[in-house]
C-alpha positions, 0 to 999 in steps of 0.5 A: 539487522544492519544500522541504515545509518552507520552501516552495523552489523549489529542492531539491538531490538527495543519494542517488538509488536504485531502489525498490519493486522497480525500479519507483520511484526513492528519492531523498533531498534537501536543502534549500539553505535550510533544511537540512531533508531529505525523501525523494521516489519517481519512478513512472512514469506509468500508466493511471489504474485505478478502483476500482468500491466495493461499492455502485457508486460509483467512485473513483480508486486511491489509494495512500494509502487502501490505506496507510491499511488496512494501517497500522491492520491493522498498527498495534503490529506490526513492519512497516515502511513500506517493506514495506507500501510493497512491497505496495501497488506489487505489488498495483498492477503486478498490475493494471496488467498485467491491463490493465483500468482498472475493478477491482472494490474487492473484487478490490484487497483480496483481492490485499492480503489475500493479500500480508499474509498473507504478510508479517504473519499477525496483521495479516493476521487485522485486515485479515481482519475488516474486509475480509470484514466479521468478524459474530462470533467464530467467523468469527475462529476459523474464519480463525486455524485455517485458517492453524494448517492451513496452508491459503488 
């Protein structure tokens, strides 16, 4: 593993555990070089799902775009990484199980938005109007009353 730092070749592992509920390894390295420390996950390989988008055109599952979501929906509240962490990799064993390699983007957020529902109502309110495109204030109110109901 290359040093992100000074470039290395050479990496040495410090600490090496399970993560993402058993399905990556956290493994923390040192540098020999520089002395510098990161963090690196193993996952193992998988069929590559695509997300078929709303207005057709597909892409690959990316990781880091659903992070992206979910850190600006978070933005100011205490979630940490690693649980957003936790729910990307649910939401992506979800539908390696389902087995299809073409998901529907509107199927991923809505696997999303009930995973933060459950971790963050606030932001599961933030994630709420950009994910079922919020128009006006009642929308909102609709949303926060559902949840004081306790409902879905």
């Amino acid at each position: 593993m290359k040093c992100p730092y000074c470039l290395s070749p050479e990496t040495k592992v410090i600490d090496s555990r399970p993560a993402e509920e058993n399905q990556a390894i956290r493994r923390r390295r040192e540098c020999p070089i520089c002395q510098n420390r990161f963090t690196t996950y193993e996952r193992y390989e998988t069929e590559p799902i695509t997300v078929v988008k709303r207005n057709g055109s597909r892409e690959l599952f990316r990781r880091e775009k659903v992070m992206a979501g979910l850190l600006k929906a978070c933005e100011k509240r205490e979630v940490s990484t690693e649980i957003l962490n936790h729910i990307i990799t649910e939401v992506e064993v979800l539908l390696q199980k389902r087995g299809k390699t073409e998901v529907p983007s509107s199927e991923i957020g809505e696997l999303v938005f009930q995973k933060l529902k459950e971790v963050d109502r606030v932001a599961y309110v933030r994630f709420a109007s950009v994910y079922k495109d919020f128009r006006d204030i009642d929308q909102f109110r609709n949303l926060v009353e559902e949840l004081r109901q306790g409902g879905k």
